[in-house]
N, C-alpha and C positions, 0 to 999 in steps of 0.2 A: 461160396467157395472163393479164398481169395489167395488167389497166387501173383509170384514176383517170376516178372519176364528179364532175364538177363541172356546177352550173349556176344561173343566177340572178345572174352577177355583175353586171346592172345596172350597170355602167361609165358614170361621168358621171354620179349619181345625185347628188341632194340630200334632207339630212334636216332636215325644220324649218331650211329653210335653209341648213344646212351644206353645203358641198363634201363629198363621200366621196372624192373621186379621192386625195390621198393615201395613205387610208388602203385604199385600194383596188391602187394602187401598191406598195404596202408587203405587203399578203397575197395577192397574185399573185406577189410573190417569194418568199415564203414556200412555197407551192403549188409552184414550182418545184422548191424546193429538195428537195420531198417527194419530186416527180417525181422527180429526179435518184439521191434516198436509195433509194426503193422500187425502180430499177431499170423503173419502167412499159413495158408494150409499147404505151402507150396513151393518151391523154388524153381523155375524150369531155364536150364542153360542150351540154348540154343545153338550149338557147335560153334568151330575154332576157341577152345577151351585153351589148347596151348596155341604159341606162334608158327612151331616148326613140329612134323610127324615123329620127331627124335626129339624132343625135350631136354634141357639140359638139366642134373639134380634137383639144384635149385629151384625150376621150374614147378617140379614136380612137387618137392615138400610143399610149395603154395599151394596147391590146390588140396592139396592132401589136409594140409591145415584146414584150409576152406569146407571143406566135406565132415572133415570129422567133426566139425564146431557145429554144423547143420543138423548133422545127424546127433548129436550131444541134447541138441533143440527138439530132438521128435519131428524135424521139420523134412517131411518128404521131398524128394530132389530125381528131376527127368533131366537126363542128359542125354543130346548127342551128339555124333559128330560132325566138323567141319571138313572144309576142304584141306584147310592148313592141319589137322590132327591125321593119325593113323588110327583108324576105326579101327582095326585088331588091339594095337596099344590100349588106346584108350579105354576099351568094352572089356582088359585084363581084369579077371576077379569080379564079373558083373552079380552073375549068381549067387557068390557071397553075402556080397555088398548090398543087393538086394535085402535081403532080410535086416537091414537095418534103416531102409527106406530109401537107399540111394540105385536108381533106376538108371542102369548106363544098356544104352542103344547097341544089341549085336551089331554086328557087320549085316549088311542087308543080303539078303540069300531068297527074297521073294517073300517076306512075309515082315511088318512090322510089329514090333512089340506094343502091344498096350500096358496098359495100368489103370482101373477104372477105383476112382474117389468117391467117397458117399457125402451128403450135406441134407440138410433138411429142405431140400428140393428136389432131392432125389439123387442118380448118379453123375458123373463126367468121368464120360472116359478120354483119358489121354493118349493121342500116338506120336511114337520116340520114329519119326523118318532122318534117318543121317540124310548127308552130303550123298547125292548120288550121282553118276555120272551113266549114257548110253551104255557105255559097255559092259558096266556092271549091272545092272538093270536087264541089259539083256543076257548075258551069262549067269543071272541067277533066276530067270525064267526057264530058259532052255533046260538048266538041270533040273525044274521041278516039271518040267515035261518030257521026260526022257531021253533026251535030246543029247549029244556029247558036248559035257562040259569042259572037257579038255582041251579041246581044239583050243591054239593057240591066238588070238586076237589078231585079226589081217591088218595089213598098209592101209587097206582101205577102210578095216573099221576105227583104225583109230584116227583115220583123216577125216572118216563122218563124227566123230565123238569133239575131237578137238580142233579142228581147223574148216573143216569145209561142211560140215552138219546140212546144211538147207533148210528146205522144206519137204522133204521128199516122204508121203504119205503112199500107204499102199500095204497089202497082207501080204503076209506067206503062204504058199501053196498050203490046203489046209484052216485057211481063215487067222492063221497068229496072227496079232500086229507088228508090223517093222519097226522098230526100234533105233531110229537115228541120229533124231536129236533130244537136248535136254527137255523139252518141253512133251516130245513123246515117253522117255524116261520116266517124269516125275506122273503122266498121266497112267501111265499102267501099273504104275505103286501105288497113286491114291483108288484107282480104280479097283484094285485087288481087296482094300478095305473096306470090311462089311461094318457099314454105315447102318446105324439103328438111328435114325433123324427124329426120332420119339425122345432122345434123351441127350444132354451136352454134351458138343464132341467136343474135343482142343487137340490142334494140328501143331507137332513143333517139327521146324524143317530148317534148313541150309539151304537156301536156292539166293537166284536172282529172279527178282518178279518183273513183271515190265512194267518199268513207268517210274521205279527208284533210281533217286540220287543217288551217284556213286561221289565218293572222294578220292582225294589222294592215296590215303592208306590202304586201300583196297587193290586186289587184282584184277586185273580187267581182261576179258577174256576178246580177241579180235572180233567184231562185230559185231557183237552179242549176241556170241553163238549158246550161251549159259541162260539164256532166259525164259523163263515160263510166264504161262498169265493167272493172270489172280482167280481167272472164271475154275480154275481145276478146284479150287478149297471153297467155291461153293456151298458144301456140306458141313462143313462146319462152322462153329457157333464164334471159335476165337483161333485165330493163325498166330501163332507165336514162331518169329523169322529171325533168322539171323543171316550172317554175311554183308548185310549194307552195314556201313557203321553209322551213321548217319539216322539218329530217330524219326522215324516217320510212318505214315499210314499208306497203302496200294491200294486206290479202287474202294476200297471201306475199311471204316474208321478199324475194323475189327480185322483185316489181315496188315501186324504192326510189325516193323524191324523197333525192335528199343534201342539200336547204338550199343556201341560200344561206352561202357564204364568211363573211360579216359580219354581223351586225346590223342590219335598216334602218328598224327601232320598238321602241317599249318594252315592247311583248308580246313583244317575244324577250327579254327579260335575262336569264332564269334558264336562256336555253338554251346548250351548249356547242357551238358551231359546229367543223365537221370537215370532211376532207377523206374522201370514201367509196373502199375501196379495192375490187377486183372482182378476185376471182381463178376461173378458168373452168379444170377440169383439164376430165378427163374425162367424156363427156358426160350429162348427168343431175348432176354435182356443181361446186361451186359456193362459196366463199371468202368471205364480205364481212367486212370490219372498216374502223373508224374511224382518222382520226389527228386530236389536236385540232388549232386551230388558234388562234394568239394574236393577237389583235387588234390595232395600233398603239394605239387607246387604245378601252377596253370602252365598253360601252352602258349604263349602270343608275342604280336610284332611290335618292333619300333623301329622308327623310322626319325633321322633327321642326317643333320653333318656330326663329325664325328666332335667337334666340340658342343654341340647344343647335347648329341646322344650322353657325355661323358659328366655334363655341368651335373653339382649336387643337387643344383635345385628339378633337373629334371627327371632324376632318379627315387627321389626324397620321398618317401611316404609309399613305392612300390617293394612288390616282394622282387629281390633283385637275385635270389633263386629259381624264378619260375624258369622255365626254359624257353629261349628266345631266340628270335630270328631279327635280327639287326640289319636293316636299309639303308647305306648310307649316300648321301645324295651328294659328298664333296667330289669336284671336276678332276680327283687327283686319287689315286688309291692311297690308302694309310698305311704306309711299314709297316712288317706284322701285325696289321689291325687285329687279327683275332683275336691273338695275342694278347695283346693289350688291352682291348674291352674284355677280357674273360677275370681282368683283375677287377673288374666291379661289376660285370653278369658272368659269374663262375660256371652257369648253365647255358652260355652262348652255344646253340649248334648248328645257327646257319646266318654267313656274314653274305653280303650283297652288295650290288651298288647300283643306283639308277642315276644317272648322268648322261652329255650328248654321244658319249662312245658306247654306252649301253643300248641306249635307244634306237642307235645308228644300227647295231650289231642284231638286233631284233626287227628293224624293218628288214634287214637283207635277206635277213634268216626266212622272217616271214613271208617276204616275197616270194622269192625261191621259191617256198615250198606250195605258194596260191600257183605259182605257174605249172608246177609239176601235176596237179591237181585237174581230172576231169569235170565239165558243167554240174554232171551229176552227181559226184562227190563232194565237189562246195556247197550245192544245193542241199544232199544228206546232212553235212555237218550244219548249217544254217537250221534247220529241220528239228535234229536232237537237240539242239542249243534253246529253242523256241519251245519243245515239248517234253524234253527231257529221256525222250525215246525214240527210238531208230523210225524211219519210214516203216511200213508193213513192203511185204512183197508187192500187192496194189497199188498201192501208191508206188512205188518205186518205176514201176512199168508205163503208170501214167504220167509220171515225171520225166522219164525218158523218151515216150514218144511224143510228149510237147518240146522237150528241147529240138529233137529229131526234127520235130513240125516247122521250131524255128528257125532253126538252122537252113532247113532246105526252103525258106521264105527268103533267108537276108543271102542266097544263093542265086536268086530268079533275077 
């Protein structure tokens, strides 16, 4: 069984302005064409399909394109959604659409959908888990427990969903589980799935897992109140993620984010964006490789003074299309520079300068802000920076009773 992991295409997205939909246009057919090379039994788009819950036309014809060119192929396609999509929008016409092989994820209401594939290995079943959030996780439990759905969402539960979540474990009278944070969320969604571990599962989800690189392009939720851990998907054989943009593996090799198709900041330049491939033989083994992907026109920086940036000789043999971030290092700003380099990078969308009044204005900045900053929180951020994820509540308690320790020592 071999399927193609895509997700994150943000459809209708804009960068410093730009339209992407071209070039977005442009590596959906490319993706196809992979499709088509590879042979796939499979497509799976891992939510943020579009950029924004309202789509603008345009938007929309892309993917409609994209879908009916799939399904033209016989080629089976699991969708769902992100946090950037409207799960009702998106899930419009799923029943339909179905019958022609393209599989769009209800709104979550306490049950996920499957789709289960046959191969000469026997079955894989697929599960479509959208984007899910505490409150909707827990509002669509309570109604299949008789419970009143209606009740209006409290201050306090949406300050446990989005801002102050914790760790706060514990039942309801009754034995339910409470339902607080994302990581209790996503656990009583995958827990409700009855797991046949005799046969391939494939999990496709929208989360944050602990221990992914986030980028720029991404949204970042305060403290990493959005994160789950990789131990929940356990049970299955292949995790297909979306949300990071950033290709990479959590914990094993087999729960993967594939990135985002494109480029959508300049903390991605130096990455080579792919299409993830999934092959699923027998059960316990498991296939993954890359295919690149070429851009309509790349994403990356240059850097010099504004006459070395402008010489022909240093532009001479580049695509002077691609879209770019320009650094300029003269001790003097350039009169309408943008301006003016946009006459030989047409695709300039971010001008800069590094020099000693920049430098000066980023020590101060950065001071400032180490001063406002408690032991404990320079230590967290040194912490994430070193392992790519937050202290645990543990550690955190143990870091703060040795600062405590030290403090009341350089006190005596």
């Amino acid at each position: 069984m071999k399927l193609i992991h895509l997700s994150d295409l943000h459809i209708g997205k804009r960068v410093n302005e730009f339209s992407m939909l071209e070039d977005q246009r442009y590596i959906l057919g490319q993706i196809l064409s992979i499709v088509k090379q590879e042979q796939a039994d499979g497509v799976i788009l891992a939510g943020d399909i579009y950029d924004k819950p309202v789509p603008p036309a345009e938007a929309v014809q892309v993917f409609d394109g994209f879908l009916t060119s799939l399904a033209e192929m016989a080629c089976p396609v699991f969708v769902i959604s992100g946090n950037h999509d409207s799960a009702e929008r998106l899930a419009f016409g799923a029943r339909l659409m179905s019958g022609r092989g393209i599989y769009l994820s209800p709104v979550y209401d306490g049950e996920v959908q499957t789709v289960t594939l046959r191969d000469e290995y026997g079955e894989v079943v697929i599960y479509l888990l959208p984007f899910v959030k505490p409150a909707v996780v827990r509002h669509a439990l309570q109604d299949r427990q008789g419970e009143n759905p209606d009740v209006a969402e409290t201050a306090e539960d949406m300050a446990a969903d989005e801002d102050t979540a914790g760790d706060i474990d514990g039942e309801k009278p009754g034995g339910q589980a409470v339902i607080q944070t994302y990581q209790d969320a996503v656990q009583a969604a995958v827990s409700r799935m009855r797991l046949d571990l005799q046969k391939r599962n494939v999990l496709v989800a929208h989360q944050f897992v602990t221990g992914a690189s986030r980028c720029e392009s991404e949204e970042v939720m305060v403290g990493g109140l959005d994160q789950v851990d990789a131990a929940l998907f356990d049970g299955f054989d292949y995790v297909a993620l979306g949300h990071i943009h950033s290709p990479q593996h959590v914990v094993r090799d087999t729960v993967r984010y594939c990135g985002t198709p494109l480029k959508y900041s300049f903390s991605e330049v130096n990455q080579q964006k792919t299409v993830t491939v999934v092959e699923l033989l027998e059960k316990g083994s498991v296939k993954i490789s890359e295919i690149p992907l070429e851009p309509l026109r790349d994403m990356r920086k240059v850097r010099g003074t504004y006459l070395e940036v402008t010489a022909k000789s240093f532009y001479e043999g580049t695509n002077r299309s691609d879209y770019i971030q320009v650094t300029l290092t003269d001790e003097e700003d350039i009169p309408d520079g943008m301006q003016k380099l946009r006459i030989i990078y047409p695709n300039l969308m971010r001008l800069e300068y590094d020099n000693r009044r920049t430098r000066e204005i980023r020590m101060i900045d950065g001071a400032d802000a180490v001063e406002k900053k408690s032991e404990l929180e320079l230590f967290g951020e040194f912490y994430e920076l070193q392992n790519n994820q937050e202290m645990s509540e543990a550690q955190e308690t143990f870091v703060r009773k040795l600062i405590e320790e030290l403090q009341g020592r350089d006190r005596l």
